[in-house]
Structures are given as structure tokens and as C-alpha cells.
KEVEX-230738 format. One record per residue (C-alpha): x, y, z; residue in one letter; chain. Coordinates in nm, 4 decimals, always signed. Each point is the difference from the previous one (the first is absolute). Layout:
REM KEVEX-230738
@u X&v Y&w Z&residuo A&cadena A $
...
//
This chain:
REM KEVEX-230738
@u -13.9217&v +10.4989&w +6.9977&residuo X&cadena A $
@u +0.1165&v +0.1583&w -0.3241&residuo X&cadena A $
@u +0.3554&v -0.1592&w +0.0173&residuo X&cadena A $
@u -0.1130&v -0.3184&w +0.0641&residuo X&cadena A $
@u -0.2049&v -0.0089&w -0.3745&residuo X&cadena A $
@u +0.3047&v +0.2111&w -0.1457&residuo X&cadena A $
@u +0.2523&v -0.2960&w +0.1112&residuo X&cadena A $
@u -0.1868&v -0.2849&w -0.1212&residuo X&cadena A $
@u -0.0876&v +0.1983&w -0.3630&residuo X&cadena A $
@u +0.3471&v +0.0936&w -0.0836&residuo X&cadena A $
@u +0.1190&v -0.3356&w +0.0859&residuo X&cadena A $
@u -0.3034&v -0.1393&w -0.2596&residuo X&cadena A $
@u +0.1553&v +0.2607&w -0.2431&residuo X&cadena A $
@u +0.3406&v -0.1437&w +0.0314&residuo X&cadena A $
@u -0.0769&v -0.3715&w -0.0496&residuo X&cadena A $
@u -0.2108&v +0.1078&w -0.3207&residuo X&cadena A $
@u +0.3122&v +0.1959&w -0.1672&residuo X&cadena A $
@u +0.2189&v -0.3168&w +0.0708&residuo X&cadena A $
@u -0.2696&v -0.2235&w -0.1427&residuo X&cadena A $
@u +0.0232&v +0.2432&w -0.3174&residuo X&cadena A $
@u +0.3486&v +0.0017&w -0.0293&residuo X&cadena A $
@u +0.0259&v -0.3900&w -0.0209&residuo X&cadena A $
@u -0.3137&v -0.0524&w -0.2099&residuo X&cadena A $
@u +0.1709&v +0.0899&w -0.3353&residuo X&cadena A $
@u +0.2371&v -0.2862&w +0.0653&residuo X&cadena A $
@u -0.2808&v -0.2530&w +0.0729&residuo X&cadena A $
@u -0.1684&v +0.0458&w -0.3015&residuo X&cadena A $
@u +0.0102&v -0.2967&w -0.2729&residuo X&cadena A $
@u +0.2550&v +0.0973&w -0.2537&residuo X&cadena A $
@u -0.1960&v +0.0340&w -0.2974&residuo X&cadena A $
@u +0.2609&v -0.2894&w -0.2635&residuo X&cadena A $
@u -0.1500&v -0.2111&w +0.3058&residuo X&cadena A $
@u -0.1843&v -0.2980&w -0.2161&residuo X&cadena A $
@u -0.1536&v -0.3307&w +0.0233&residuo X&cadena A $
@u +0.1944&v -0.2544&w -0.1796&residuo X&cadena A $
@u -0.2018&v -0.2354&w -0.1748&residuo X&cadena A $
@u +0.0655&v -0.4137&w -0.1061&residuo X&cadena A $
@u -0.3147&v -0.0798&w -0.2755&residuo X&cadena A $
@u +0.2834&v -0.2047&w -0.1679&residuo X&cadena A $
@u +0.0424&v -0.4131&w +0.0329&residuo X&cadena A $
@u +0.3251&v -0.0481&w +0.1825&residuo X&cadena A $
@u +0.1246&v +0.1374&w +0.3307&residuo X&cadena A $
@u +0.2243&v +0.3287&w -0.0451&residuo X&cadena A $
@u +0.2894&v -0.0195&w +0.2129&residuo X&cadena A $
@u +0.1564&v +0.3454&w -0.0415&residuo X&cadena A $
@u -0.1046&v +0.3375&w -0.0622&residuo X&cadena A $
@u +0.2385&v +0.2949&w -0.1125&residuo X&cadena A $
@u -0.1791&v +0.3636&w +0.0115&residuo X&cadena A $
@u +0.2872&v +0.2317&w -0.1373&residuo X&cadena A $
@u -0.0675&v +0.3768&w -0.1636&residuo X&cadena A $
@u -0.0346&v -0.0314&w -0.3803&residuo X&cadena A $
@u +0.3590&v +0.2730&w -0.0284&residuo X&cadena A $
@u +0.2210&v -0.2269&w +0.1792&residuo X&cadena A $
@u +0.1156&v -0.3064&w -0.2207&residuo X&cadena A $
@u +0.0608&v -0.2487&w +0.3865&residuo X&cadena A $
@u -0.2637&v -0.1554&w +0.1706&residuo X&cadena A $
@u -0.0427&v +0.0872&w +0.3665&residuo X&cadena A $
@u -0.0251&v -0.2992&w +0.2716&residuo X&cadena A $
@u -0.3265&v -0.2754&w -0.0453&residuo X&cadena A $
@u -0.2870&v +0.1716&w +0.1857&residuo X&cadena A $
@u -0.0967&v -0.3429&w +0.1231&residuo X&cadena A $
@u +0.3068&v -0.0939&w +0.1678&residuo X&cadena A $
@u -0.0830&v -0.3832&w +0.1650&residuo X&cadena A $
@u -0.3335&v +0.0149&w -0.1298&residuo X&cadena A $
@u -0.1255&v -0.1208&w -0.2722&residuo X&cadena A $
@u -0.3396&v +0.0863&w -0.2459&residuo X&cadena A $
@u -0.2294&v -0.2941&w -0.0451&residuo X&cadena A $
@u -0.2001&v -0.0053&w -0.2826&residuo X&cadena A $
@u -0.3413&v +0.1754&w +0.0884&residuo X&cadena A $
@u +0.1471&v +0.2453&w +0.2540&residuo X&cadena A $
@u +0.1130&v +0.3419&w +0.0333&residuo X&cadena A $
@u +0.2596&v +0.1923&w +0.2304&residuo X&cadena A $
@u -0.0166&v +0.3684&w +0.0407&residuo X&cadena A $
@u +0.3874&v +0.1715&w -0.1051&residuo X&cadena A $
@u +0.0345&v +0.2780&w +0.2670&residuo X&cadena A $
@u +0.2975&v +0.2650&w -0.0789&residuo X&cadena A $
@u +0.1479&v +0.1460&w +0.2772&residuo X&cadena A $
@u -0.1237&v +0.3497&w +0.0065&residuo X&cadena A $
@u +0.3219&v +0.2534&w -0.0533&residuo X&cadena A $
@u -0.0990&v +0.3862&w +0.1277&residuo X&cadena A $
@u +0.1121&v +0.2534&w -0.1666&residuo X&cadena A $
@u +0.1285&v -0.2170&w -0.3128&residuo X&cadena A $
@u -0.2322&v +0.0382&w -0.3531&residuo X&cadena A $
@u -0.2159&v -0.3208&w -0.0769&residuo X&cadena A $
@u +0.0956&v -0.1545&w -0.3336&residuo X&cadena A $
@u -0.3094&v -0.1777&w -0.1144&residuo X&cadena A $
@u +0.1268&v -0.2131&w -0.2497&residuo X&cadena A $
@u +0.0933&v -0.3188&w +0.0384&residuo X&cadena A $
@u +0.1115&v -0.3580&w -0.2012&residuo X&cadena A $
@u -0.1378&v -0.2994&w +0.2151&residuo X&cadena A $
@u +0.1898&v -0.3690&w -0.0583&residuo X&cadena A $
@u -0.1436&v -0.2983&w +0.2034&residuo X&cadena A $
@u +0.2409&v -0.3300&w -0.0643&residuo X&cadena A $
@u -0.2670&v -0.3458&w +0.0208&residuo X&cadena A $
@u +0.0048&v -0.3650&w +0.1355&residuo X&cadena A $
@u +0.1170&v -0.0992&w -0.3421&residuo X&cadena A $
@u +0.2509&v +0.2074&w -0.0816&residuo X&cadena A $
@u -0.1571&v +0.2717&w -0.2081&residuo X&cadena A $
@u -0.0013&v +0.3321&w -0.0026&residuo X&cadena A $
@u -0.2876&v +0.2717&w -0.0117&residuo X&cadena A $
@u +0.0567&v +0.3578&w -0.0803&residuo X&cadena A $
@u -0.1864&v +0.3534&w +0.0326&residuo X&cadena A $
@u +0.1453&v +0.3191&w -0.1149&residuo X&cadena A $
@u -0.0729&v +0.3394&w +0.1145&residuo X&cadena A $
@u -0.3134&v -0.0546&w +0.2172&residuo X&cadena A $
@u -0.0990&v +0.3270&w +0.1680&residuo X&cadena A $
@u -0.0035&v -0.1085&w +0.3581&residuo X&cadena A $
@u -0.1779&v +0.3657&w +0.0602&residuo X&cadena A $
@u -0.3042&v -0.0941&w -0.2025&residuo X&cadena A $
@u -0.0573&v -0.4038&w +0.1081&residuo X&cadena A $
@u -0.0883&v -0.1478&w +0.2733&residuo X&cadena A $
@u +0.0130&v -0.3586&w -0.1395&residuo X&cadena A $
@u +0.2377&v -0.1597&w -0.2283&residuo X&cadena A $
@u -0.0601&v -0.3336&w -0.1111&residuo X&cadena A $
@u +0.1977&v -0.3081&w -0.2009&residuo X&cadena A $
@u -0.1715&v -0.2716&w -0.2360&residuo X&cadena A $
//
């Protein structure tokens, strides 16, 4: 009777340790942000690069676009083992042409970022 709890607890013990190995990977990165339109036209790209690099990385939105009104949440692929740079210049190209600008947000310390 004893080896037939022992089995069934060791197994329990085992699916728990892989369950903690992979939760530090499923976690929300914390630059992860919501992506706010409060502005009149539509945005139709969004460039998130880190404020010491002087390119802009891919548009965030890809086929998408950001109606006026909406928000999109920005989700950075989480890189283990790297350091997080929390700074970061934000450029969102709209409908009409123009261009918006933000310049060393700290992605670490928002959770919302927002154009007029």
C-alpha cells in the first residue's frame, strides 16, 4: 500500500518542478504595454525601438491598423537570460501622413502609453 501513494506523489512532484521551470517564461514581460489612439485620425504604423539605437525596429502593428478611439497592447518577446533595457522612443506614422513621436518612455514603469 505504501508504494502505491509513493508512485503517484513523486509523479505530482515532477509535474510541479516542470510547471516551475516554464513559469518564468510565461510571465508578461514587464515593457509589455497598452498602446493607446485618443488622437483624431487612424495610426497606421507603430515603431517601438530602444532610445540608444538611432533605427527603428519593424511596425508593431504589421496589417493592422489603430483606429481612432482604440488601443493595442505591444507585447516584446521575452529574451531569458538577456538584461531588460527599459527605455524606449515610440513613433506611430497616421492616416494623414504625420508623424508622432515619444522619447525615452520607461517601458518598466508604464503600463499605458497614449497619443493625442
Amino acid at each position: 500500500m505504501r508504494r502505491w501513494i509513493t508512485g503517484p506523489i513523486v509523479g505530482l512532484l515532477a509535474l510541479l518542478a516542470v510547471f516551475a521551470v516554464q513559469a518564468p517564461e510565461a510571465r508578461a514581460d514587464t515593457r509589455d504595454f497598452t498602446l493607446v489612439n485618443n488622437s483624431a485620425v487612424t495610426i497606421f504604423y507603430v515603431y517601438v525601438s530602444p532610445s540608444n539605437t538611432s533605427d527603428w525596429e519593424e511596425d508593431v502593428l504589421g496589417s493592422s491598423v489603430l483606429l481612432s478611439g482604440d488601443s493595442v497592447n505591444i507585447v516584446f518577446n521575452r529574451n531569458v537570460g538577456q538584461s531588460i533595457q527599459c527605455s524606449y522612443d515610440i513613433k506611430v506614422i497616421g492616416s494623414d501622413g504625420r508623424e508622432g513621436y515619444l522619447w525615452a518612455v520607461d517601458l518598466c514603469s508604464t503600463s499605458t502609453v497614449t497619443f493625442r
